[in-house]
Each structure stands twice: as C-alpha cells, then as structure tokens.
LUMMAR-290483 format. One line per 2 residues: their letters; for each residue y, z, x of N, C-alpha, C, CB. Coordinates in steps of 0.2 Angstrom, whole numbers, plus 5000, padded with zeros to 4 digits. Glycine has a CB too. Example, Ala and Ser with C-alpha at 12.3 -4.5 7.8 and 13.67 -1.06 7.14 Angstrom:
// LUMMAR-290483
as) 4972/5039/5066/4978/5039/5062/4984/5039/5066/4978/5045/5057 | 4989/5035/5064/4995/5036/5068/5000/5039/5064/4997/5029/5070
***
This chain:
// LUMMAR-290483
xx) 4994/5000/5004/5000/5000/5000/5006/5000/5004/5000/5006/4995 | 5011/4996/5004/5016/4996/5007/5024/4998/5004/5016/4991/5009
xx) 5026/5004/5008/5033/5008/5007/5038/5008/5010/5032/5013/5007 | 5041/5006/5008/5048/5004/5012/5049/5012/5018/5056/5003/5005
xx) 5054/5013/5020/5055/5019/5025/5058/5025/5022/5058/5017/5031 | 5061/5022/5014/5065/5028/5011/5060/5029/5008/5072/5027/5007
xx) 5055/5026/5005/5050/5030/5001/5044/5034/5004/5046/5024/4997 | 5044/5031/5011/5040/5036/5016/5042/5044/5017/5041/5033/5023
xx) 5048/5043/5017/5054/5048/5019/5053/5054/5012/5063/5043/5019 | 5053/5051/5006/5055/5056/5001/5047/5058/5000/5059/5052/4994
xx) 5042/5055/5000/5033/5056/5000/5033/5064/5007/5026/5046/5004 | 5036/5061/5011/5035/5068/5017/5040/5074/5014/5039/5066/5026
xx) 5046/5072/5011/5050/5079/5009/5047/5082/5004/5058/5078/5008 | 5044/5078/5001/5039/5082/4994/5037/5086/4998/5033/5079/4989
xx) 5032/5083/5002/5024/5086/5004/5027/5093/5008/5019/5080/5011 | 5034/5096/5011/5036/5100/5013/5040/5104/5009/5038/5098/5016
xx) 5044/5101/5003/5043/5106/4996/5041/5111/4996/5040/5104/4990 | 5046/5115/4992/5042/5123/4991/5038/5118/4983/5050/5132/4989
xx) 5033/5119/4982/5028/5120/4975/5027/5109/4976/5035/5125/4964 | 5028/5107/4979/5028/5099/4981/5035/5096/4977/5019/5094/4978
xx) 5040/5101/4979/5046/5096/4973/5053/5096/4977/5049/5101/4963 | 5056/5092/4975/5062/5089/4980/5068/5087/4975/5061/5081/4984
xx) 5076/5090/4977/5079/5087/4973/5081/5080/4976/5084/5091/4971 | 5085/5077/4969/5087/5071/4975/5090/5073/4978/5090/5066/4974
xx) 5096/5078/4980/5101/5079/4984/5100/5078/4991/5103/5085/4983 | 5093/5079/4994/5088/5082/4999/5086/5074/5002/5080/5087/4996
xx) 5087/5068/4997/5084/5065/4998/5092/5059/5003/5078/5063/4991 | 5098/5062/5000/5103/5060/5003/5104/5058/5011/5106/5064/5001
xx) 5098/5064/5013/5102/5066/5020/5099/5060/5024/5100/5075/5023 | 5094/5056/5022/5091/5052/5023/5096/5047/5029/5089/5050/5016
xx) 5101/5045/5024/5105/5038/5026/5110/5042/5031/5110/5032/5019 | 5111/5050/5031/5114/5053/5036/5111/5052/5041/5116/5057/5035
xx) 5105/5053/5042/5102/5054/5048/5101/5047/5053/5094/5056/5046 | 5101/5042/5049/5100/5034/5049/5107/5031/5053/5101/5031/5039
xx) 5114/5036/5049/5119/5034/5051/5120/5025/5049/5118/5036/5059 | 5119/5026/5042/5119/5019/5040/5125/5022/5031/5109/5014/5038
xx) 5129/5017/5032/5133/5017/5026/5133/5011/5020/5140/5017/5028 | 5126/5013/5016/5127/5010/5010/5130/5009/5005/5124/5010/5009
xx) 5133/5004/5002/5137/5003/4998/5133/5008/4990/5139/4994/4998 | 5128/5008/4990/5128/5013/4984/5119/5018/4987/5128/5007/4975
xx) 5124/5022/4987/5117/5027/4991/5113/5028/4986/5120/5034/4995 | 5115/5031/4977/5113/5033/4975/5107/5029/4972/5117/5035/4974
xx) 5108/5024/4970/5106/5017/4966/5100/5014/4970/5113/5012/4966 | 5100/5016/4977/5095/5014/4980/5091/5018/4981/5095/5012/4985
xx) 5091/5027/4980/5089/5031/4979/5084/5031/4973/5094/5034/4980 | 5088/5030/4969/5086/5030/4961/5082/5025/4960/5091/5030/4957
xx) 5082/5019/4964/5078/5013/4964/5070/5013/4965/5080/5008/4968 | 5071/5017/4974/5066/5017/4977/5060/5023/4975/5069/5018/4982
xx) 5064/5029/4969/5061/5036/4966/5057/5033/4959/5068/5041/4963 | 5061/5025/4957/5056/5024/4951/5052/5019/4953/5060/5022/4944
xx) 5050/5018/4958/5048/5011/4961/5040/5015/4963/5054/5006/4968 | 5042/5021/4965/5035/5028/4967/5032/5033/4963/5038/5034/4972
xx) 5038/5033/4956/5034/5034/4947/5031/5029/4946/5038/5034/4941 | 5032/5024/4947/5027/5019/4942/5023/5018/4946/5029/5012/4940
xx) 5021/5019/4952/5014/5019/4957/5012/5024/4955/5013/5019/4965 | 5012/5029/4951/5011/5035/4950/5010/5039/4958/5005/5034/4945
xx) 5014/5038/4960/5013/5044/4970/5017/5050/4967/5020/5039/4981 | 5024/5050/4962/5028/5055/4961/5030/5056/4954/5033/5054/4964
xx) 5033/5060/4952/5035/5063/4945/5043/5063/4945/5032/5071/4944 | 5044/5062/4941/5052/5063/4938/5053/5068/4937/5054/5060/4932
xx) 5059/5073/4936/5060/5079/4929/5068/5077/4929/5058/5090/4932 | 5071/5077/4922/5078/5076/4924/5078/5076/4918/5082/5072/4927
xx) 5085/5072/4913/5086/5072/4908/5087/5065/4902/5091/5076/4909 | 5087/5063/4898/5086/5059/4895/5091/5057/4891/5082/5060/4893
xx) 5095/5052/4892/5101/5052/4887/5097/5046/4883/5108/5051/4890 | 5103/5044/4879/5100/5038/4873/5099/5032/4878/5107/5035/4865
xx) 5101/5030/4883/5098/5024/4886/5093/5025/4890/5102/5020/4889 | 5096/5031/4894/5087/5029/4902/5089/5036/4904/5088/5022/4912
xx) 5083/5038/4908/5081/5044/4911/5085/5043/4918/5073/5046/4912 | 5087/5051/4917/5091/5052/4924/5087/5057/4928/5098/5055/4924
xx) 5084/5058/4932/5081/5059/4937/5086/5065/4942/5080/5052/4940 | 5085/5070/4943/5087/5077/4945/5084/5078/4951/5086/5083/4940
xx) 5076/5079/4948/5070/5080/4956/5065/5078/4954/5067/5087/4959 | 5061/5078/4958/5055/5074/4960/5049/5079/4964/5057/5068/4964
xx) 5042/5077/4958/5035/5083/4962/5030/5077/4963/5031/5090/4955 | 5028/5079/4970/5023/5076/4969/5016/5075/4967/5023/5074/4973
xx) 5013/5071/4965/5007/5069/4964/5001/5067/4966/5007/5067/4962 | 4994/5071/4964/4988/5072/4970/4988/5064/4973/4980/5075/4966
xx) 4989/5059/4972/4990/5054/4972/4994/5053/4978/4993/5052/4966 | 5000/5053/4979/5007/5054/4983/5003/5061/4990/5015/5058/4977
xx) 5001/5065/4988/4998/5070/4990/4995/5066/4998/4991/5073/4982 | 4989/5064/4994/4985/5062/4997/4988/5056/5004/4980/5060/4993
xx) 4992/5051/5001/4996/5046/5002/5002/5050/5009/4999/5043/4994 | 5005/5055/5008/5009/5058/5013/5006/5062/5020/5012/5061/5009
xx) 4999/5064/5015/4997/5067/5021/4994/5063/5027/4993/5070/5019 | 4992/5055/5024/4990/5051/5028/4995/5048/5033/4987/5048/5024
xx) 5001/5049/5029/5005/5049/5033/5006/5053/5039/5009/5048/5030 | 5005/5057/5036/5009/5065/5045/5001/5064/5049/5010/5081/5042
xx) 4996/5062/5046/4991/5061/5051/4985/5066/5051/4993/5060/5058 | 4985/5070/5045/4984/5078/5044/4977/5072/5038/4993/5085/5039
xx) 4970/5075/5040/4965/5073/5039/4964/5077/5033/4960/5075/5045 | 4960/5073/5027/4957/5076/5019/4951/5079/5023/4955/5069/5011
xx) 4950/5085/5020/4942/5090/5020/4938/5088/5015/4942/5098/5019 | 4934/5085/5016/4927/5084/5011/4923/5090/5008/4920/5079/5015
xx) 4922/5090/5003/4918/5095/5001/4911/5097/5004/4916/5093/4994 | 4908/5097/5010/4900/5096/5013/4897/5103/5010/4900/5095/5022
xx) 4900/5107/5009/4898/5113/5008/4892/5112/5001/4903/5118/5006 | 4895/5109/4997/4890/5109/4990/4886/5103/4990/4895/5109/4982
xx) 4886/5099/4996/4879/5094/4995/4871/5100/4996/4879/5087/5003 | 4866/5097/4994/4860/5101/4992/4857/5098/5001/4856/5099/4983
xx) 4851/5105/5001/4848/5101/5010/4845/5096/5009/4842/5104/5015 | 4842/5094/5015/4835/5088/5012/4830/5091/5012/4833/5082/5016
xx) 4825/5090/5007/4820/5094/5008/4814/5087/5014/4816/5097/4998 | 4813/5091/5017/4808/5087/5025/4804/5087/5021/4805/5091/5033
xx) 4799/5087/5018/4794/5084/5016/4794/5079/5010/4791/5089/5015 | 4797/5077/5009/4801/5073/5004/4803/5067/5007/4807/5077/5001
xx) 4803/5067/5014/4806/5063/5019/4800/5059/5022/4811/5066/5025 | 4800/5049/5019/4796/5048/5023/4796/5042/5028/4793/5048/5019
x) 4792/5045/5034/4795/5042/5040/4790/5037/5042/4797/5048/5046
***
C-alpha cells in the first residue's frame, strides 16, 4: 500500500498517542519540521486524514454540520495499528503459545 509521507507521519503520531489518538493540531507540526510553506496546510491535512478513513488505517471523531464532517482527531485502527508498526520496524507476535503439540506417533515418516 502506498502513503504519501504526511500519511506515514500521522499513522506514527497515532501509534505514539496516549489511547492511539491524535489531534489534528499535532499533525501541524509536520510542515514545521519540513520547513515547507504550503499554501493551505489545513486542506491537505484534512485531505490526506480522509484519504486514511476510507482505507479504513484511521477514525475520525469531530463534528457534523449540515454539509460534511469536520474532523477534530483521529484514533487509530487495528488496521493502521498494524500498518505503523511495520513501519518503526517493531515485529507482530504470533500467538505460538495456543497451537496444540504433535503427537510423534501420529507422525509418519
């Protein structure tokens, strides 16, 4: 799946969330770090946040007026979860505990 570097960026600041949630505000500091001046910081912000709902990687919470949702923060999803962590490079644990043995005699060689 391919993510631009502001959507990489907000997947890691979840995954660092207290409870996996981010406001947008957090997600500002982004273009500061970048030291890039976009003509609308917000709008690409907001682009790139609904563009990671509809992959289902993240959640919305905000408010709802008569035309479109406004977007406050953002939690992420076991989905996104997984997807960030692959990012930092931080390995998933497999369940091995609850596979059953082999029974050796059952085994034929």
């Amino acid at each position: 799946m391919r993510l631009s570097a502001l959507q990489k960026y907000i997947l890691k600041k979840c995954l660092e969330g207290k409870n996996f949630r981010i406001s947008k505000k957090v997600i500002e500091n982004y273009y500061q770090l970048k030291n890039i001046d976009p003509k609308n910081v917000m709008g690409d912000i907001t682009k790139s946040v609904d563009r990671l709902i509809r992959r289902d990687l993240v959640a919305g919470i905000g408010k709802k007026t008569a035309h479109k949702w406004i977007i406050q923060e953002i939690v992420l999803t076991q989905r996104g979860k997984a997807l960030a962590k692959e990012f930092l490079g931080i390995q998933q644990k497999f369940p091995l505990h609850n596979l059953k043995p082999i029974n050796k005699k059952s085994v034929v060689q």
